[in-house]
C-alpha positions in Angstrom: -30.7 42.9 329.3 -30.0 39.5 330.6 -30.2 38.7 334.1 -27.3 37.5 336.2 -29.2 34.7 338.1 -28.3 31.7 337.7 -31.2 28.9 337.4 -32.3 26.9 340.3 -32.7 23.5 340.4 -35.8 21.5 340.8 -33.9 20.8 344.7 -34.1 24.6 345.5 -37.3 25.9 343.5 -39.2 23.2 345.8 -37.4 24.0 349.0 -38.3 27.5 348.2 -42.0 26.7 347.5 -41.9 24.4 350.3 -41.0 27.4 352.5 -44.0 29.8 351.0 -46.5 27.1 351.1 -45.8 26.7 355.1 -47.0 30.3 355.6 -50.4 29.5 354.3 -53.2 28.2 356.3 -54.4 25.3 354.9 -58.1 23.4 355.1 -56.9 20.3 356.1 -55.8 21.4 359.7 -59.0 22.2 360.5 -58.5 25.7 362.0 -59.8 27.8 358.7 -63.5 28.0 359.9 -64.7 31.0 357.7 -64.4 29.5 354.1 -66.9 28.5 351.5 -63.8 26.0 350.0 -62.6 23.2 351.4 -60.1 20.3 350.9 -60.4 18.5 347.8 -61.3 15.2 347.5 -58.4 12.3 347.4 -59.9 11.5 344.0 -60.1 14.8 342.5 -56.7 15.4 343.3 -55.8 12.7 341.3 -58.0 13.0 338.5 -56.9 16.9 338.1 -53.2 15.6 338.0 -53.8 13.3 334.8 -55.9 16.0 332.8 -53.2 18.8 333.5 -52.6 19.6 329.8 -56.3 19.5 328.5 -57.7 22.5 327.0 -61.7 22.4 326.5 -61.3 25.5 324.9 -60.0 23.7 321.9 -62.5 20.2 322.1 -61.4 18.6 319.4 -58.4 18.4 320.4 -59.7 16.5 323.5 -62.7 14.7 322.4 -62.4 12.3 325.7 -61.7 15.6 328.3 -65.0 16.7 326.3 -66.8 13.9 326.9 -65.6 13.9 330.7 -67.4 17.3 330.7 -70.8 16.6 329.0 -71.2 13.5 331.5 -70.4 15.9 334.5 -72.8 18.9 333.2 -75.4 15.5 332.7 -74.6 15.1 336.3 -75.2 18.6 337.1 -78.7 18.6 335.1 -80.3 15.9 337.7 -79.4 17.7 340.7 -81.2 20.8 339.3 -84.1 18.9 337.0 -82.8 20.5 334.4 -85.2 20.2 331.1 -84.3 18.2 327.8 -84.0 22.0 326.0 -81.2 23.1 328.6 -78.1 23.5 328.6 -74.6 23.4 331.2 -71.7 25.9 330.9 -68.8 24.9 332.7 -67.6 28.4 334.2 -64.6 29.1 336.8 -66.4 29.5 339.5 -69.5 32.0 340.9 -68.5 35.2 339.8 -67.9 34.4 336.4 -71.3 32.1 336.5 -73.4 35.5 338.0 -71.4 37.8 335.3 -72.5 34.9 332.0 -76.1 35.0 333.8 -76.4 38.6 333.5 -74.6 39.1 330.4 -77.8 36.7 329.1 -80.3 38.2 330.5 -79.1 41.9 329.5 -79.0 40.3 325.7 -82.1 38.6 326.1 -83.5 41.4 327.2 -82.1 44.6 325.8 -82.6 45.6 329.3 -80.3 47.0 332.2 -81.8 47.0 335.9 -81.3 43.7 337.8 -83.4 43.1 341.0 -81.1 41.7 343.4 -81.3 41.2 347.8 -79.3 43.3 350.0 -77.3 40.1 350.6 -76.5 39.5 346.9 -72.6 38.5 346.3 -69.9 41.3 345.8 -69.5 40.1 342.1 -72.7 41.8 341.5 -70.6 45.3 341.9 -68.5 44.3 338.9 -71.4 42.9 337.0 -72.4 46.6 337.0 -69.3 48.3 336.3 -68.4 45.7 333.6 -71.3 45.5 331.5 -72.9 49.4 332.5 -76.1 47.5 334.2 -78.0 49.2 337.2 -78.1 47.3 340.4 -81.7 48.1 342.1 -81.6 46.6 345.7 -84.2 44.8 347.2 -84.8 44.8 351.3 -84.2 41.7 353.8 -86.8 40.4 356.0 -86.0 40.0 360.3 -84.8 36.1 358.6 -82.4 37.8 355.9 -83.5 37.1 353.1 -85.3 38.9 350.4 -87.9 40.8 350.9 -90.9 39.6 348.2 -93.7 42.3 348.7 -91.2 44.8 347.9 -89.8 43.2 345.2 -93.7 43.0 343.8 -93.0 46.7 343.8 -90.0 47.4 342.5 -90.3 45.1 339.4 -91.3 46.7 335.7 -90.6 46.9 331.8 -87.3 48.4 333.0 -86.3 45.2 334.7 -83.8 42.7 332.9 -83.4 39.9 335.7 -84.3 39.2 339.1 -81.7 38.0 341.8 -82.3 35.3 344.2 -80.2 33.3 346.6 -79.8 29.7 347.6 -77.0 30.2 350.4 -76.3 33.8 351.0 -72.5 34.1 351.0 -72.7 36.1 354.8 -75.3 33.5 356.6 -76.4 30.6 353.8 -80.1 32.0 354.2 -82.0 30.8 350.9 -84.5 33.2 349.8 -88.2 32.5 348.6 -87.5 31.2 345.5 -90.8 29.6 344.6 -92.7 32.8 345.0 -89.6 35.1 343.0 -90.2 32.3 340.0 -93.9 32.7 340.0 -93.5 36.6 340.0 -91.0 36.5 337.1 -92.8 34.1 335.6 -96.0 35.9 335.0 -93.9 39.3 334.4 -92.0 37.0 331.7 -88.8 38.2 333.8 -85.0 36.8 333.6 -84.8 34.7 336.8 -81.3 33.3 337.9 -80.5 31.8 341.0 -77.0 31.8 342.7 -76.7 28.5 344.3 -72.8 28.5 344.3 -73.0 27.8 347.6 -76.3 25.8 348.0 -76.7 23.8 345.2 -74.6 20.9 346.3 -76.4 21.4 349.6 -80.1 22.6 349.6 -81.4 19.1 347.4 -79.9 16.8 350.0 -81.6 18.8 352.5 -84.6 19.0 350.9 -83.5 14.7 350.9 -82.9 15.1 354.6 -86.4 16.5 355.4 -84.8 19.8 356.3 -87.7 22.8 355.4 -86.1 24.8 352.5 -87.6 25.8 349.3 -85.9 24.0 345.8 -83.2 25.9 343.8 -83.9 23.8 340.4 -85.7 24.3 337.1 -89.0 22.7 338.8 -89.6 26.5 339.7 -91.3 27.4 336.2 -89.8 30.5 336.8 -85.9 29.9 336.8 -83.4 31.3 333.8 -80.3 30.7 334.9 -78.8 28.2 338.0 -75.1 29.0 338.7 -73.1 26.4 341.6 -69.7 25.8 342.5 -68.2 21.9 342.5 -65.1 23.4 344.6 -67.0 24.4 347.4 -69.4 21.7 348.8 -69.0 19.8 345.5 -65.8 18.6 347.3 -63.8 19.2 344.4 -60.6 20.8 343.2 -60.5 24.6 343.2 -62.0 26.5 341.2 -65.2 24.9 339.2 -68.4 26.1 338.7 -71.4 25.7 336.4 -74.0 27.8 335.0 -77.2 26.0 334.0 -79.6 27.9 331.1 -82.8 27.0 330.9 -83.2 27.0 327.0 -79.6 26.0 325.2 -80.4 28.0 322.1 -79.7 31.0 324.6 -76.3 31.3 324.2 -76.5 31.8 320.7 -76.6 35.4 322.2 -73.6 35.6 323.8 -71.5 33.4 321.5 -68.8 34.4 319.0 -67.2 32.8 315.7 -64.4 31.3 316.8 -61.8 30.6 313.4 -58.6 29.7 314.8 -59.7 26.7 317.0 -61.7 23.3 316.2 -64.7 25.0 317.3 -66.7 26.9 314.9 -68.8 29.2 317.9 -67.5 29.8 321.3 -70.0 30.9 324.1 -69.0 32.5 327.3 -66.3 34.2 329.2 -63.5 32.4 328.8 -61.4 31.1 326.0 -58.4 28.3 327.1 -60.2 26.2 329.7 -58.6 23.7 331.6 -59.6 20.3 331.6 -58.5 19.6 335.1 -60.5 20.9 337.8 -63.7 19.3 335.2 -62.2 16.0 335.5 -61.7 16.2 339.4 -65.2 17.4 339.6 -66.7 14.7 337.9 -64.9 12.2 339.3 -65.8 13.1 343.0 -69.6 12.8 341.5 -69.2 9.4 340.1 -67.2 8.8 343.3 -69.8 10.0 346.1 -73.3 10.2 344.3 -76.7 11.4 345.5 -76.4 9.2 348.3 -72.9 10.3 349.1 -73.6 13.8 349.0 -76.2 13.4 351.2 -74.2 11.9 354.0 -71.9 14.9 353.8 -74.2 17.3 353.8 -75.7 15.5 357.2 -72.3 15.3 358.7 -71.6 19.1 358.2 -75.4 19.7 359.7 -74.7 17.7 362.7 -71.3 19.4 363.5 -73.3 23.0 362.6 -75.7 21.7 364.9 -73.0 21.0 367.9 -71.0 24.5 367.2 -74.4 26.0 367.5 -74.5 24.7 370.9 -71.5 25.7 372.2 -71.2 29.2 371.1 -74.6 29.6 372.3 -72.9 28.3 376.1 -70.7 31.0 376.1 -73.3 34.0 375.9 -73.0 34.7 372.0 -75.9 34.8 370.0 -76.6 34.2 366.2 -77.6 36.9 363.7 -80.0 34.1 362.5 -80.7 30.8 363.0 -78.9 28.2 360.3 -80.4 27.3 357.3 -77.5 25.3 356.1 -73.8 24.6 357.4 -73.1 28.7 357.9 -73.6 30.2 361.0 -73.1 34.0 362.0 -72.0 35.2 365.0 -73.5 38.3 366.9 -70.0 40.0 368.2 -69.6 44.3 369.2 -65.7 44.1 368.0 -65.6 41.2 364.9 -63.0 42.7 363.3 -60.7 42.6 366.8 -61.9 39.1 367.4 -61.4 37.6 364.1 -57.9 39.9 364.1 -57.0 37.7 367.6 -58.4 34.5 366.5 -55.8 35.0 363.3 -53.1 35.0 365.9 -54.0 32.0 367.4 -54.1 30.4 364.2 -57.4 30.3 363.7 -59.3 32.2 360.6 -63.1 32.5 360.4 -64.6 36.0 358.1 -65.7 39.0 359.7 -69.3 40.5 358.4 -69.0 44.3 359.6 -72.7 44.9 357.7 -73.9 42.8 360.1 -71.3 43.2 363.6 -70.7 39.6 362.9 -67.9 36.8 362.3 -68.9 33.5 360.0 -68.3 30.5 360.5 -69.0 27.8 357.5 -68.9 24.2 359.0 -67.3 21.8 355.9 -66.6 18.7 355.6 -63.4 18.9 356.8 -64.8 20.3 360.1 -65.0 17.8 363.3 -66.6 18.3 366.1 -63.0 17.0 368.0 -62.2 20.4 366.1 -64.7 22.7 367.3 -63.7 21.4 370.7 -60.3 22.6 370.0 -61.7 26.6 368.9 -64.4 26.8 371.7 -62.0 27.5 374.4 -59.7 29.8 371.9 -62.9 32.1 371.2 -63.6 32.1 374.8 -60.2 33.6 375.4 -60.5 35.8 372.8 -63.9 37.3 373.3 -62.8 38.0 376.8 -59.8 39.6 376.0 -61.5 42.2 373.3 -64.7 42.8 376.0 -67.2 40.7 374.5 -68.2 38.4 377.2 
């Protein structure tokens, strides 16, 4: 049946859009303080714009978006010292870069159990349900992060791949990496590494003479790196890459692919867009190692300076910072961060851990924190907490 409405014009649809769009918080105003995204750079907005109608999923139909992508995933392979016999995989974020690093290791392996901290992201649940694999937690040390003697224990022949984490989603704690590598390397053990959050972080730490352990293929020990460019890559939402060790790898989880200019397609997803790859190289060849690095300091010092004042107003930390996250001991989050909301403020409540987060990006001032000090202060006196 045909509808009755009449079509809009491009006047109303983006007065109408307009409208939505003013009921969304947004990253620029400062006030979301609980989210691993951020505002996109200047430039990747731009670049995103001009590759709108790319499809990498067909590449020969886009030889120079394709190229765009080998130079980013090049990129990508000298923050991580990737070796000359790896490979990149441009994915859509984390979750679909943990799911392609399982689905590996379970083919790879012919295995089901994965080894994986307390603290492991939620897409770890549908890992399990999707591809019927058997999710074996291990314990957190008093710092939070995974607990190696057990995992000495728990791994065996039933084991197809060992979690670790380079910037827990609920407090950016990295776990011992160097010491889960060795252990999966002498057990001859699948190894991948969720860095989505850390791995545009932890090397310009490590740059920054900050104490935490690398998340790269130095480790003899690592499969599989996955990292997101839309989080403190500074790019376009959503972009993320899985680096593999050994390229011939995804032989395993590719398929013949007839009706495209590809003859093999590895990987999740089939049409991929062009755009957010484009914005995401371009903020690389835009910032650099160097640039990167003066980001990453900025959003330590401005940690730094929230650490102090929330620590003036009586609240503790569940732990001390490892990166630009911090967690926030609180008896009622759910109450505070419910208040905070209607103050216009958003940070994430962690119930498993009676906590609120708060991730410090780069679009976060310290003019800003200023601004949400007194707001929380309010707040936590209003719900009982101080």
């Amino acid at each position: 049946m045909a509808s009755s409405q009449s079509n809009k014009t491009g006047r109303e649809i983006f007065e109408e859009l307009s409208q939505l769009k003013q009921k969304d918080f947004n990253f620029s105003s400062g006030r979301i303080l609980g989210s691993m995204c951020t505002v996109p750079h200047p430039i990747a907005r731009e670049a995103y714009i001009r590759f709108l109608e790319t499809n990498l999923g067909d590449p020969e139909l886009c030889p120079g978006t394709k190229e765009v992508e080998s130079r980013f995933l090049a990129f990508i392979g000298r923050l991580v010292h990737a070796p000359r016999s790896a490979a990149g995989q441009i994915v859509s974020g984390g979750t679909e870069g943990n799911i392609t690093a399982m689905w590996l290791a379970k083919q790879l392996s012919g295995k089901r159990e994965v080894l994986l901290p307390e603290s492991a992201h939620f897409s770890f649940q549908k890992i399990a349900s999707l591809m019927d694999m058997k999710l074996v937690e291990v314990p957190l040390t008093k710092e939070y992060t995974l607990d190696i003697n057990t995992l000495k224990k728990k791994i065996s022949s039933k084991t197809a791949a060992v979690v670790g984490l380079a910037g827990s989603t609920e407090l950016g704690t990295v776990d011992p990496l160097p010491e889960i590598s060795d252990l999966c390397a002498d057990e001859q053990v699948f190894f991948h590494v969720d860095a989505a959050f850390g791995g545009f972080v932890i090397p310009f730490l490590r740059q920054l003479g900050y104490k935490v352990p690398p998340c790269d293929f130095t480790l003899k020990g690592v499969s599989t790196i996955s990292l997101d460019s839309h989080k403190m890559g500074y790019a376009a939402i959503s972009l993320g890459t899985l680096m593999i060790r050994q390229k011939q790898w995804l032989e395993h989880i590719s398929v013949e692919s007839p009706y495209i200019s590809s003859e093999k397609q590895a990987g999740i997803l089939g049409t991929r867009s062009g755009a957010p790859v484009a914005a995401a190289y371009a903020v690389t060849q835009y910032l650099g190692f160097d640039g990167y690095q003066n980001v990453v300091k900025s959003c330590m010092n401005v940690t730094q300076y929230t650490e102090t004042r929330i620590k003036e107003l009586g609240l503790g930390l569940v732990v001390e910072p490892t990166m630009n996250v911090l967690g926030v001991r609180l008896k009622k989050p759910g109450a505070v961060v419910k208040k905070l909301a209607e103050n216009g403020w958003r940070v994430n409540k962690v119930e498993r851990l009676s906590a609120v987060r708060m991730v410090l990006m780069p679009q976060i001032t310290t003019q800003m924190i200023d601004e949400f000090i007194p707001v929380l202060k309010r707040v936590c006196e209003e719900v009982g907490e101080v």
